[in-house]
C-alpha positions, -999 to +999 in steps of 0.1 A: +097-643-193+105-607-201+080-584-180+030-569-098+017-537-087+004-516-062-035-512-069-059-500-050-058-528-019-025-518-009-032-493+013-001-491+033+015-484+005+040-450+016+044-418-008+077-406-011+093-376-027+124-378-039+150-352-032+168-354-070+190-331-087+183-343-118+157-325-137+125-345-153+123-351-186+106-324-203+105-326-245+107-296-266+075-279-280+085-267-311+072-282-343+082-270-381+045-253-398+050-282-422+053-318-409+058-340-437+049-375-442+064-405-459+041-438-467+069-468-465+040-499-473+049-506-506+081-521-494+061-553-484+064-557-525+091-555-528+120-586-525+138-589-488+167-573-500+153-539-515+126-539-484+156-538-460+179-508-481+144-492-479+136-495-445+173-485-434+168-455-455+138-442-447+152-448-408+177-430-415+164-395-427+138-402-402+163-402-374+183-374-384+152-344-398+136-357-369+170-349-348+158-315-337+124-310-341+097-334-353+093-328-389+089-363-410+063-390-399+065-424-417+034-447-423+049-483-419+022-503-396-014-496-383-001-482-346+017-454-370-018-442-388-039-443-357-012-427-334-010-399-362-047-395-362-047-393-324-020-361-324-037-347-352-070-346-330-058-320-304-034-339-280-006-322-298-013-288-303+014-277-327+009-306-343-026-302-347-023-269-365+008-279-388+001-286-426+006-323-440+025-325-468+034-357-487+068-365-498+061-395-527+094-407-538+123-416-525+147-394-544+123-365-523+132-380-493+166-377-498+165-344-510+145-336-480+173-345-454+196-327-478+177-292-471+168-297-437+197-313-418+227-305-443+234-343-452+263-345-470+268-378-484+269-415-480+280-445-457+286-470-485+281-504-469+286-540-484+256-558-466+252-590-489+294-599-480+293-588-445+258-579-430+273-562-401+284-534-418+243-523-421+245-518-383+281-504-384+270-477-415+236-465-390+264-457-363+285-438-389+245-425-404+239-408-365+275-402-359+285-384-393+248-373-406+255-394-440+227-419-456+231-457-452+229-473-483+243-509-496+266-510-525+242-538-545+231-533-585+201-549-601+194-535-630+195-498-622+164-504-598+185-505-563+193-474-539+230-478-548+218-471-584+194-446-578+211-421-556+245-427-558+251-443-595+221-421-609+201-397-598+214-370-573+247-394-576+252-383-532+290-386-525+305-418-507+324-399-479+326-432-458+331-463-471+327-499-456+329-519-485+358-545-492+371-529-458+364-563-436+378-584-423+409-565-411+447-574-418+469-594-401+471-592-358+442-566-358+418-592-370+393-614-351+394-638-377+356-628-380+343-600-407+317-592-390+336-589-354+365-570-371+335-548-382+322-538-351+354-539-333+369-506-364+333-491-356+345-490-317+378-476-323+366-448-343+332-444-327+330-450-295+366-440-284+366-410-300+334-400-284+317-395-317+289-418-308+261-413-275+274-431-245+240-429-232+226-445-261+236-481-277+210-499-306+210-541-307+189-545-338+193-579-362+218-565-391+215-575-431+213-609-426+177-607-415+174-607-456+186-641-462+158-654-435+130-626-434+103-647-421+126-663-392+124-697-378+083-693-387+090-688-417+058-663-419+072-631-399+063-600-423+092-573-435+083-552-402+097-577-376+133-567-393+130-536-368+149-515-387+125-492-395+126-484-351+169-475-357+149-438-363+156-431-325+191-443-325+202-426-350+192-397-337+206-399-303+242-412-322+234-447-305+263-474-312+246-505-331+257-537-327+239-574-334+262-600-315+256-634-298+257-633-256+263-668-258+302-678-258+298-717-263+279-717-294+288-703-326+263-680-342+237-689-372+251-660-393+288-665-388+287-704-379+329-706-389+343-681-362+366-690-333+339-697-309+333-669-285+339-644-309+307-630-308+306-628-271+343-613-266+335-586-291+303-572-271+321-574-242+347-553-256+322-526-270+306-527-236+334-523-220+341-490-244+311-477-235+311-479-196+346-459-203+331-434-219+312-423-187+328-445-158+302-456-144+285-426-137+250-433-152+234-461-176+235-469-209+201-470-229+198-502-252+172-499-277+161-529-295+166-569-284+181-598-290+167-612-321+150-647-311+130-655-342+162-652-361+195-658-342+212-669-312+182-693-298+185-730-306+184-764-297+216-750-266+196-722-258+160-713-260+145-682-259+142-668-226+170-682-215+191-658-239+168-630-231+183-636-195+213-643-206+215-606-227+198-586-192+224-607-173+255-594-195+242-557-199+232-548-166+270-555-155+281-528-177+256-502-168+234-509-195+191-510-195+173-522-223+142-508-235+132-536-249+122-537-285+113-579-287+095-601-312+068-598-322+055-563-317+084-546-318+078-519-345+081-485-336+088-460-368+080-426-352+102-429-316+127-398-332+096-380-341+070-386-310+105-378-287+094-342-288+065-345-273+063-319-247+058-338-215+045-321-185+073-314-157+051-336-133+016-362-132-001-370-100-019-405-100-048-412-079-044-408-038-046-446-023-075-457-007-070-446+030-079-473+063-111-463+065-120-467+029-110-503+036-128-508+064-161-495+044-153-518+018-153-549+043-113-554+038-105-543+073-123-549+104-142-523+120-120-500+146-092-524+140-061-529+114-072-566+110-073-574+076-101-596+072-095-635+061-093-634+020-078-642-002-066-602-020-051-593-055-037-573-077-030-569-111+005-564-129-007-549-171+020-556-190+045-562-203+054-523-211+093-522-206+095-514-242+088-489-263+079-503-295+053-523-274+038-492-261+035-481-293+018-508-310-005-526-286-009-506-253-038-484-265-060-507-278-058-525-240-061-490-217-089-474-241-111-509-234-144-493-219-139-522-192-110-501-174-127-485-152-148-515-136-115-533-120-086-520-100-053-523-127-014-518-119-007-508-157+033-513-157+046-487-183+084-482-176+091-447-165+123-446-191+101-453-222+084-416-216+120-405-234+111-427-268+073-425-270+064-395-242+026-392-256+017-428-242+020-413-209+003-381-216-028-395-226-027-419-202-026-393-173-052-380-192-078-403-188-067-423-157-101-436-144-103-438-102-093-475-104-059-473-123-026-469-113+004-467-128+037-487-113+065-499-139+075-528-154+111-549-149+126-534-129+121-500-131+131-474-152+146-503-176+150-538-177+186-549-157+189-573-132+191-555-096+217-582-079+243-568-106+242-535-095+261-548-068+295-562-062+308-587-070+295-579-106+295-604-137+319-576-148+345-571-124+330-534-127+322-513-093+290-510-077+260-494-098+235-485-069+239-448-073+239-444-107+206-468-114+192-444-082+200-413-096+184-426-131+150-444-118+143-411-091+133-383-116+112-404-136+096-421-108+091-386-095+076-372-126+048-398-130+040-400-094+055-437-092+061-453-059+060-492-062+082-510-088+064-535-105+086-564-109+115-570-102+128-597-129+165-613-117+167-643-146+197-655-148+215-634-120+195-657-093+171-654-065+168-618-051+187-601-016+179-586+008+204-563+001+191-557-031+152-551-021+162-529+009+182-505-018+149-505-038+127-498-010+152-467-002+165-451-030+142-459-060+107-462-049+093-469-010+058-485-013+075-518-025+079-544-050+069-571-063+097-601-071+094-627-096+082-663-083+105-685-065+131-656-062+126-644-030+161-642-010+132-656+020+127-691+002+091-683-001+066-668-018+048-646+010+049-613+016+071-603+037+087-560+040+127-552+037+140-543+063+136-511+095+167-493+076+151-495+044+115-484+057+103-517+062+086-519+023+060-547+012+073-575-011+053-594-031+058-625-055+044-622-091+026-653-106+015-660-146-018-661-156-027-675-185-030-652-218-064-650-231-078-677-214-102-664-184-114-698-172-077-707-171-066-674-153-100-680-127-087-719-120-049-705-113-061-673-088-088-697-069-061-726-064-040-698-044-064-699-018-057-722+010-076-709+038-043-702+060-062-664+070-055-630+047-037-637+012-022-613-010-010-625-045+002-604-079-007-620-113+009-608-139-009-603-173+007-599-208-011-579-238-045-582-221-069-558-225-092-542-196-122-567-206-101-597-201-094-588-163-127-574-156-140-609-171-117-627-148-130-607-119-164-612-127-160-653-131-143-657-100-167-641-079-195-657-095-174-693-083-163-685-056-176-653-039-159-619-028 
């Protein structure tokens, strides 16, 4: 579901420079002598509950030392070790030179964001009688600069009885406990909307939280079913460790159903549609905040393995459902999903100093295709094949980035096949140094496009009126956020273009793509071509008359399967031209496909 490109065949392929007043994204340099580090692994010993209050914790002082300058790194999962090795190897030159020093208890780390950021107390939250207040105390956490902890005692071993009952005994200056649900008229009837809906009122409408930043990560519930509807998902798929970013940017948290017909796992006795009326109403906040002006960044997802998909409503169709409802309010996700979706560092690795611009590879030219046999001699006749190209995904998140895109673009097999690696533009602002080294070692036969459907994940019909949410027309503001980034990393063909639930694609819709976000074309999703079919076939004379292409599955991990779906394309009709989309696949596993289908079926 959630994730063709413009390699090296598309030759007509148009380079564009966009005229932008907004400035790329360039981190800061500066990095403390000291960066201190934080090893967070023995929580998987430790009982759901206490792994959770540790997790938020750590998250929390993570987010807000890491605020300014990057200062705390926290070992959680294998991508965090190997990415610190990388850094520490030269990429990262003030990092390469700063001292390591270990912080081994807790109680450190507290006193820690006490010296370096000023924190001066505690967000008491009651996350065992009303989970949602965990997601409520990591807005009041960025908002307020205060430590989330849960008001729980178990024999003197919990946070609430080490920090604040005991030890440096930190001051509760905001309290959430025995506060929901609400009285009388103000309430929803629901604790856990009433929660959400006080964390609006004093949050977002008083402009104390980011407009540009919102966080949809599963709240204290997770810890009554940690290892989802597997029952084996480890402590890490909570994702709370990832709120480091959020918390730092004073993101707005919130873990609601997008579904108004069914009530929700974790608050099954709610007037139905509560969920669904009270994100509404916090998106609707949010758009006020700004008008309309520019988009909202949603870190996180909706949490599939553990809410909101059931025997009504599976799993992509909620994913669809969520880009469907966000995209009418001006908001992108960058999309933290199941089940690789854990990113520890993102407040840390933000300050990465990104160059101002990267230029990819120059496209092959005609007569590079005519040497190679694609066009005919002294001619623009394409000869009769079958041609293809490859969509590498699925990098519209993050937290994916983080944890599995290396291991697939360091595969000593990249070089030997022509790849469109999709890495959205908009993750460069979370996890910058994935786009540095990749710059950095860009062999002659990759190129970099972006994922869905752009520089985010939205649906593009609902930037456009009629909206889903009554709301006015988004075109300019989604243009104004995709041209700088596509700018700075030398972008100029958008990926995919996923529509879900909003319906097939217009033409209205592709010709605002081809001219305002990126003119060497697109690629749609199968079957969702305003044409009716799946050819090519370029927007329109206005728009610079753009290729469109239609995106097709392969297989994952299975070659012979990927070689029996490209060869069945073929249907001898003259010149072909197809984009397959991968998903987690490693260089090897597309050089292997190439390699078997020639060896079937020729050049």
């Amino acid at each position: 579901s959630k994730r063709a490109t413009d390699g090296s065949l598309m030759t007509y392929l148009v380079v564009v420079v966009f005229a932008v007043a907004a400035a790329a994204i360039v981190a800061t340099a500066a990095t403390p002598a000291t960066v201190f580090t934080y090893d967070l692994r023995y929580v998987n010993k430790l009982s759901p509950r206490d792994a959770y209050e540790h997790q938020h914790l750590v998250a929390a002082v993570s987010g807000l030392v890491n605020r300014h300058h990057a200062h705390l790194y926290v070992l959680f999962t294998n991508a965090d070790a190997a990415w610190l090795d990388y850094v520490r190897g030269g990429r990262w030159p003030q990092l390469s030179n700063a001292t390591l020093s270990s912080v081994d208890t807790i109680e450190q780390l507290v006193a820690l964001a006490q010296r370096s950021v000023n924190v001066s107390g505690v967000v008491l939250y009651d996350g065992v009688s009303v989970p949602a207040t965990s997601n409520v105390a990591s807005t009041v956490a960025g908002a307020q600069s205060l430590l989330p902890i849960n008001k729980r005692s178990d024999g003197g071993n919990t946070l609430y009885e080490r920090l604040v009952v005991g030890g440096p005994k930190l001051p509760i200056v905001v309290s959430l406990v025995d506060r929901f649900p609400l009285k009388g008229a103000n309430s929803t009837g629901s604790a856990k909307c009433d929660a959400y809906l006080w964390a609006r009122d004093n949050y977002i409408t008083t402009n104390l939280t980011n407009g540009n930043h919102s966080a949809f990560y599963i709240d204290y519930w997770w810890t009554t079913k940690p290892g989802g509807h597997y029952g084996d998902l480890g402590y890490e798929h909570a994702n709370v460790v990832n709120h480091d970013f959020a918390i730092a940017r004073r993101s707005f948290f919130w873990d609601l159903s997008v579904w108004s017909d069914v009530a929700p796992v974790d608050d099954p006795t709610q007037q139905l549609g509560t969920d669904y009326r009270t994100l509404v109403a916090l998106l609707n906040a949010t758009y006020a905040t700004h008008g309309g002006a520019y988009f909202t960044t949603v870190t996180g997802f909706t949490p599939w393995p553990f809410k909101y998909v059931d025997d009504h409503h599976g799993g992509v169709p909620t994913e669809w459902q969520t880009a469907r409802l966000l995209s009418s309010y001006n908001h992108l996700l960058d999309a933290d999903a199941c089940c690789v979706g854990t990113m520890a560092n993102a407040a840390f690795f933000s300050h990465f100093p990104l160059r101002t611009s990267y230029t990819q590879n120059a496209p092959p030219t005609l007569a590079d295709m005519r040497a190679a046999g694609h066009v005919a001699a002294h001619t623009d006749r394409v000869a009769n094949k079958l041609y293809f190209a490859f969509y590498v995904g699925d990098y519209d998140s993050s937290a994916w980035l983080y944890s599995s895109w290396r291991h697939m673009w360091d595969d000593p097999a990249r070089s030997t096949v022509p790849l469109g690696w999709a890495l959205n533009p908009n993750l460069a602002r979370r996890f910058p140094l994935a786009f540095d080294h990749a710059f950095a070692t860009l062999s002659a036969t990759d190129r970099i496009t972006t994922g869905d459907s752009g520089a985010g994940y939205i649906n593009p019909t609902q930037l456009f009126e009629p909206r889903d949410s009554g709301l006015r027309d988004a075109t300019a503001a989604w243009a104004a956020h995709c041209a700088p980034l596509y700018k700075q990393f030398d972008i100029n063909y958008t990926g995919f273009l996923i529509n879900g639930a909003s319906g097939k694609m217009t033409r209205a819709a592709e010709d605002f793509y081809a001219a305002h976000v990126a003119a060497g074309g697109m690629t749609n999703q199968w079957d969702y071509s305003p044409t009716g079919s799946n050819a090519p076939h370029l927007t329109s004379a206005a728009s610079g008359a753009a290729p469109v292409f239609a995106e097709y599955d392969l297989p994952m991990g299975d070659v012979a399967g990927a070689v029996k779906v490209i060869a069945a394309k073929r249907d001898g009709s003259g010149a072909q031209f197809f984009v397959f989309r991968t998903v987690l696949q490693t260089a090897s596993f597309h050089a292997d496909v190439v390699r078997e289908l020639r060896a079937a079926h020729g050049d």
